[in-house]
C-alpha positions in Angstrom: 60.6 128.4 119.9 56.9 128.9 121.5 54.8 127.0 123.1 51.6 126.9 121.6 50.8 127.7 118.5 47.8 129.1 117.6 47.5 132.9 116.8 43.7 134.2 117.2 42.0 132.5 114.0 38.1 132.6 114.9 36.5 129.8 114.6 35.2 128.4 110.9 32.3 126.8 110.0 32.1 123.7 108.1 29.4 124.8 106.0 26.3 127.2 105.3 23.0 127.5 104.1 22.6 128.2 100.3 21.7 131.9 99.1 21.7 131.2 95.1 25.1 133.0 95.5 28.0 131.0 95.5 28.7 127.8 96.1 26.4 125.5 98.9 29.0 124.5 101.3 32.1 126.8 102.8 34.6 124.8 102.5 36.9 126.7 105.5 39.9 125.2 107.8 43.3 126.4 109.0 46.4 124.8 108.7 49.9 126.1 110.8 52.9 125.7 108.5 56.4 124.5 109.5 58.8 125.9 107.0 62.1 124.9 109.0 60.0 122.1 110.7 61.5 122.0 114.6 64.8 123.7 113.8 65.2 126.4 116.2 68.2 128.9 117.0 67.0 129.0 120.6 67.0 125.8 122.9 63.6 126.3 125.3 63.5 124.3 128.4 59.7 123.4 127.8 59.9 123.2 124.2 57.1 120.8 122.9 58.7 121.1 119.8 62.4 120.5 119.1 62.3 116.8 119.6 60.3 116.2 116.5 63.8 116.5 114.6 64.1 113.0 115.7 60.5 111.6 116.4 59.8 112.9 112.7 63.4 112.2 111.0 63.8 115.6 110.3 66.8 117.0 108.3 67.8 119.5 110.6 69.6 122.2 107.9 66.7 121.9 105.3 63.5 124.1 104.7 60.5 122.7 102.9 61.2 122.7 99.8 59.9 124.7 96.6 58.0 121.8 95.1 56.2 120.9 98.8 55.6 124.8 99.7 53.8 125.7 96.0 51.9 122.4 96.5 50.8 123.6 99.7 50.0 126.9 98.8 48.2 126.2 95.7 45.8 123.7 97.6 45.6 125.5 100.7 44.5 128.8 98.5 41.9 126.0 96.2 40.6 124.2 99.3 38.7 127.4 100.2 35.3 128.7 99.2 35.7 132.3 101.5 37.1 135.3 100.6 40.0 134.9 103.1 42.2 132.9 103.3 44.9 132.9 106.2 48.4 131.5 106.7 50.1 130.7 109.1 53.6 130.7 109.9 55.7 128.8 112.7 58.1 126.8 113.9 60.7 125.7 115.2 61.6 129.2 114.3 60.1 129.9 110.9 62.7 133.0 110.3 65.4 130.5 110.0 64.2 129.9 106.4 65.6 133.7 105.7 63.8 136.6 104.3 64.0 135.3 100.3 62.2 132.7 101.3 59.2 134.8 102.2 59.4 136.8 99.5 58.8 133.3 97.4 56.0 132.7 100.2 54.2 135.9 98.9 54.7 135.5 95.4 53.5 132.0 95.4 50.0 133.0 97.3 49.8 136.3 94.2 49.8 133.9 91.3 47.5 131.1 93.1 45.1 134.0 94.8 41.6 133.7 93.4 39.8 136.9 92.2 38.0 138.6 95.1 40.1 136.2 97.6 42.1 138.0 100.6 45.6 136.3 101.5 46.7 137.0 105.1 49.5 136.0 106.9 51.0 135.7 110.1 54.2 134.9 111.9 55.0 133.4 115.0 58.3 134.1 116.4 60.8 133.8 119.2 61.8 137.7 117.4 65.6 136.9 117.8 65.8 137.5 114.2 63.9 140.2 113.7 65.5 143.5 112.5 64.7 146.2 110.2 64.8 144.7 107.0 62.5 142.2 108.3 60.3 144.5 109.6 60.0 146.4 106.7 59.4 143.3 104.4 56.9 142.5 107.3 54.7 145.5 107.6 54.7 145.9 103.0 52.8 142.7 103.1 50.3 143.1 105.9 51.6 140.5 108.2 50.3 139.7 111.3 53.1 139.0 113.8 53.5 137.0 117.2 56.3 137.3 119.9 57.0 134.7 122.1 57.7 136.4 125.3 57.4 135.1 128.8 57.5 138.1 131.1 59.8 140.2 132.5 64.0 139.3 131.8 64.2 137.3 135.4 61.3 135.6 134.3 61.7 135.2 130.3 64.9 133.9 130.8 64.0 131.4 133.2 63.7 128.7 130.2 64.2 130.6 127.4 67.8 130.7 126.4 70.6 130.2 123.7 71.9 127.2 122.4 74.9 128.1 124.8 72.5 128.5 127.6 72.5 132.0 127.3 69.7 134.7 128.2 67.3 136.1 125.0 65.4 138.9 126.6 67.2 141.7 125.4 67.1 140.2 121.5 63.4 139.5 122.0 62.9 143.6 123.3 65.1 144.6 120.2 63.0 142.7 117.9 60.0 144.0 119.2 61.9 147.6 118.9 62.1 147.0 115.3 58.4 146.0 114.7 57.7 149.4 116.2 59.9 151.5 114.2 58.1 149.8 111.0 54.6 149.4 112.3 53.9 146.4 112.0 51.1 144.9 114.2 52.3 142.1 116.9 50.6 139.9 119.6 52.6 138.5 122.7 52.3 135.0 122.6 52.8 134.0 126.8 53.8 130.4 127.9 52.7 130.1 131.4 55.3 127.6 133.0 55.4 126.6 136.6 57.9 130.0 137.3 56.0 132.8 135.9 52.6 131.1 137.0 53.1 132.6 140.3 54.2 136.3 138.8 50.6 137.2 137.2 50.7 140.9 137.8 54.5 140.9 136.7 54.0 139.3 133.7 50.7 141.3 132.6 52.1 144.7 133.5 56.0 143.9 131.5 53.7 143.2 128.6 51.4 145.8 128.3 52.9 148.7 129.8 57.1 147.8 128.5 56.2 146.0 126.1 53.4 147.7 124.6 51.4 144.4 123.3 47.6 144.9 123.4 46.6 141.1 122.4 47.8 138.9 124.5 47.8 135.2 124.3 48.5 132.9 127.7 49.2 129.6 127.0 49.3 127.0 130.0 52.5 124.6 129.8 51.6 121.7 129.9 53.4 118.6 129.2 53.9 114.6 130.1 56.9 113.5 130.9 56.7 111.1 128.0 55.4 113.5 125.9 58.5 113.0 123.3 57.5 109.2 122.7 54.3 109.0 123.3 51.2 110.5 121.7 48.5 112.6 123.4 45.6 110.0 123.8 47.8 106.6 123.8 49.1 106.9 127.3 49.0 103.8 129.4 45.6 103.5 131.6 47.4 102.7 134.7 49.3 105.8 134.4 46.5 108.7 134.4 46.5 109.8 138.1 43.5 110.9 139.9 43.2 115.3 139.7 44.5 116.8 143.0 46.6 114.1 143.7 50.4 114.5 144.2 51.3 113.1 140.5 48.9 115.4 139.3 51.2 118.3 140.0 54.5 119.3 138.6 57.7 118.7 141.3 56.9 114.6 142.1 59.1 112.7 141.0 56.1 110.6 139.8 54.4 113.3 138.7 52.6 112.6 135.2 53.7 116.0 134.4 56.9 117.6 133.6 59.2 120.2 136.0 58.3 122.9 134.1 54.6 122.5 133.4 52.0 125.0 135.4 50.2 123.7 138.4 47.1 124.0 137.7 46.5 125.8 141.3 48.3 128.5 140.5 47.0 128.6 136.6 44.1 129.5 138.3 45.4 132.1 140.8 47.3 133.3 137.8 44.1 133.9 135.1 42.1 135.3 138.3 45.0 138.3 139.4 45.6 138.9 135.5 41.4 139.1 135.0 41.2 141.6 137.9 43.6 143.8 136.5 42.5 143.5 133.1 38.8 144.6 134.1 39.7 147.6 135.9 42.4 148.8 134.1 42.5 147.4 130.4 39.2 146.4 129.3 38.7 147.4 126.0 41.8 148.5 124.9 44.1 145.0 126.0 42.7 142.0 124.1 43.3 138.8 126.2 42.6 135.7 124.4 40.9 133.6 127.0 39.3 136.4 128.4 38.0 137.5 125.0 36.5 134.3 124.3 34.9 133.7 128.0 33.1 137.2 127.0 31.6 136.0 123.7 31.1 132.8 125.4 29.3 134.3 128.0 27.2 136.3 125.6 26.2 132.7 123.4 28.3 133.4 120.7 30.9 131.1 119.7 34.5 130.4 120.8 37.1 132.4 119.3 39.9 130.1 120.1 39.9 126.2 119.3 40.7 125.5 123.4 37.5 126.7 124.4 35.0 125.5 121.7 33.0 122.1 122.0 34.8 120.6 118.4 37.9 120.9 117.1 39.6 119.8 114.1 39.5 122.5 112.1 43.4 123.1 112.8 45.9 121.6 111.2 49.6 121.1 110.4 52.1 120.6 107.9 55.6 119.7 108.7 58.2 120.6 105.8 58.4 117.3 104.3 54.2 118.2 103.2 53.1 115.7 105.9 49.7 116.7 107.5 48.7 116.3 110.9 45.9 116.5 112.9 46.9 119.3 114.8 49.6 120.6 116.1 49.8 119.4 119.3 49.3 116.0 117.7 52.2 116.0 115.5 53.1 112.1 115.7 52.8 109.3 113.4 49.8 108.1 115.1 48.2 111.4 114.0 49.6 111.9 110.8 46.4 111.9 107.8 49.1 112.1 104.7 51.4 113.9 102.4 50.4 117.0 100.8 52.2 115.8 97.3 50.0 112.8 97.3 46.7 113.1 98.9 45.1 116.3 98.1 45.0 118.9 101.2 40.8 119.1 101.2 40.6 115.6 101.2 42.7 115.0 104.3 40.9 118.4 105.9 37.5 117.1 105.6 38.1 113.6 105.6 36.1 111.1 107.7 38.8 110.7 110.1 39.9 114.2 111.0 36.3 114.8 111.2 35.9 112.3 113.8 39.4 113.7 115.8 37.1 116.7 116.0 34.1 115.3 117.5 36.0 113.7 120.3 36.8 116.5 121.9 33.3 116.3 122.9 32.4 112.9 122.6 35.3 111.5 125.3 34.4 114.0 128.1 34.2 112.9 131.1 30.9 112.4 133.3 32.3 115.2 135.6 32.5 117.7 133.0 29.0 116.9 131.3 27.5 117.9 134.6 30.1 121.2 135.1 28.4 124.6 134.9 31.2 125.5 133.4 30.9 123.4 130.2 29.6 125.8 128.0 32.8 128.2 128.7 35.1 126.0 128.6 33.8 122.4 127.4 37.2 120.5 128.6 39.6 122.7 126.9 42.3 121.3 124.8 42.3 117.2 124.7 45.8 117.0 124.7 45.8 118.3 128.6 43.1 115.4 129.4 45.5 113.7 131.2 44.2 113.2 134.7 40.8 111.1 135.9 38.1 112.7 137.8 37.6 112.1 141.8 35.5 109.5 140.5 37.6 107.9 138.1 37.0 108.9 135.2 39.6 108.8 132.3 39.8 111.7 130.2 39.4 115.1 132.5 41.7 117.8 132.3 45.0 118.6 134.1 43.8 122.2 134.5 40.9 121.6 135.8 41.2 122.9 139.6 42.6 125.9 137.7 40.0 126.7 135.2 36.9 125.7 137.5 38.6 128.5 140.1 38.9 131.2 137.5 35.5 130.9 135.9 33.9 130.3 139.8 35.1 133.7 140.5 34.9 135.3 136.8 31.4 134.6 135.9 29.3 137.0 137.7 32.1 139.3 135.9 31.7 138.5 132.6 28.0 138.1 132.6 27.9 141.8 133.5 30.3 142.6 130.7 27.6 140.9 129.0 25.1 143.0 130.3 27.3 146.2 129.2 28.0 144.7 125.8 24.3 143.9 124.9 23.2 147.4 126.5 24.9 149.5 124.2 23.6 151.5 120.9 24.8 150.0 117.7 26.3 153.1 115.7 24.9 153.8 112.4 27.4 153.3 109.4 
């Protein structure tokens, strides 16, 4: 089971001008797809995930079934004005739902795929499963797959373990082996837990010098310790502590924050050792998602990951019962906008309420982050981590924030001459 769940998906607008071609508006979201819903063959100490089984009444042995998953497909495919649509995949452990299952996946997106449309798909995985026959069904369809690895074996198997509390490392490596021998294209997909935080050079050298991964994903752990009951936003007022404080950081027993979850201190030391490295050794040939995006950030463009822009909403989820949610870190009732066999998919995508879910990733910042120079690179990062109050007070700033304002204090000048470089250089003639 991973973490987070977002493989890179750029962000998509909600509509453009009219050329006279086409229609006026794109219509254009994402949604993540939960095939075995939270059923997992590997029992992650951090998992965000497997206690929707019983927050969500989940059959635990079942798989969406054929009626939700053509539904779905169908819609998703309909919903779309671009030429490309994307799926994708995830879990719990989506493999679980066996390889015939994809193969009904793929046929299902041929006979729905509009002329001139592009159907992509990826795959996030804890690679347990993978083998060759997977790999080989994998790489004939062009999928796009993500590894959930955490660093090195001492520090991968630090959480990540059977059922039986045994390790997963060497699975994980032989799954990636297989990949390999098929080439098929994979990401490492990094949770960054209160352990490895304080490993950064470990962690970035296993993966892209043993690994072999050249897009990398680091995701910050980051959890309440009611996050199985209660909902991101509906936490009790006189339980947000102040940032900096001791129940601001994981290890307090009244910490607002679980064990496992990254300090945000040392998320910062963390992103600024891995950044260093990254700049003088694997700039333009290791893709870092956060680093990526603070580039193109830098530069004006837009975010290329959800975290960093200044709206969300664009990302959704569907458990395998066809209920939609939100997002996926807001999979909870309180969250839930309907059921894809009774509410079609584009009304719940651009409805009036998701819409406004999106906005309030900007609209509930805090005072303290308005007035940040930071904003524009970071602009509060994801609102499920707003769980602390600024020095002031304030509701609604971010657990990560020591963390993120270190990195991008000591990043910037960086990245603005990366810029520089970037803008400098001769576009080549096609």
């Amino acid at each position: 089971m991973k973490y987070s769940t977002t493989l890179p998906v750029k962000p998509l607008p909600t509509a453009e001008k009219y050329s006279g071609k086409g229609p006026a508006y794109q219509r254009r979201f994402h949604v993540m797809a939960k095939p075995t819903g939270s059923r997992c063959n590997i029992d992650c100490q951090y998992c965000f995930y497997l206690h929707k089984e019983q927050l969500l009444q989940q059959d635990r042995h079942s798989v969406m079934s054929d009626e939700v998953l053509e539904a779905f497909i169908r819609q998703y495919i309909h919903s779309q004005d671009g030429d490309r649509v994307v799926f994708s995949w995830q879990g719990g452990e989506p493999t679980l739902a066996g390889l015939a299952y994809f193969e009904k996946i793929v046929a299902l997106q041929k006979r729905y795929q509009k002329p001139g449309q592009r159907i992509e798909n990826d795959l996030q995985t804890n690679g347990i499963l993978i083998n060759d026959r997977w790999a080989r069904f994998l790489r004939q369809h062009n999928f796009l797959v993500g590894i959930s690895v955490d660093g090195p074996a001492e520090l991968h198997d630090r959480y990540r373990v059977t059922r039986g509390g045994k390790p997963t490392s060497e699975k994980v490596i032989a799954g990636v082996a297989a990949l390999k021998r098929h080439q098929v294209p994979f990401n490492a997909l990094v949770t960054i837990n209160r352990t490895n935080a304080r490993f950064p050079l470990e962690v970035y050298r296993f993966l892209t010098q043993a690994l072999g991964a050249t897009y990398i994903q680091f995701n910050p752990c980051v959890e309440p310790v009611d996050f199985k009951q209660t909902a991101p936003q509906f936490w009790r007022d006189d339980s947000i502590p102040v940032t900096g404080s001791r129940r601001a950081k994981p290890g307090h027993i009244d910490s607002v924050v679980t064990d496992w979850s990254v300090d945000p201190d040392d998320w910062g030391h963390f992103l600024i050792a891995v950044f260093e490295e990254w700049v003088n050794h694997d700039l333009g040939r290791v893709q870092v998602n956060l680093f990526e995006t603070a580039v193109a950030q830098t530069m004006e463009m837009p975010a290329q990951i959800c975290i960093t822009s200044e709206f969300c909403g664009k990302g959704l989820a569907i458990e395998k019962n066809g209920d939609i949610f939100s997002c996926d870190h807001y999979v909870y009732p309180e969250y839930q906008l309907g059921n894809v066999q009774t509410t079609p998919l584009a009304h719940m995508a651009f409805s009036e309420r998701q819409k406004a879910f999106g906005l309030g990733k900007r609209d509930t910042l805090p005072g303290a982050c308005k007035r940040c120079p930071y904003l524009t690179l970071c602009y509060g990062e994801c609102p499920k981590n707003r769980i602390v109050r600024s020095e002031a007070g304030e509701p609604g700033l971010n657990y990560l924030c020591p963390g993120i304002k270190a990195f991008f204090s000591y990043a910037r000048p960086i990245l603005a001459g990366i810029a520089t470089l970037l803008t400098r250089q001769p576009v080549k003639p096609e």
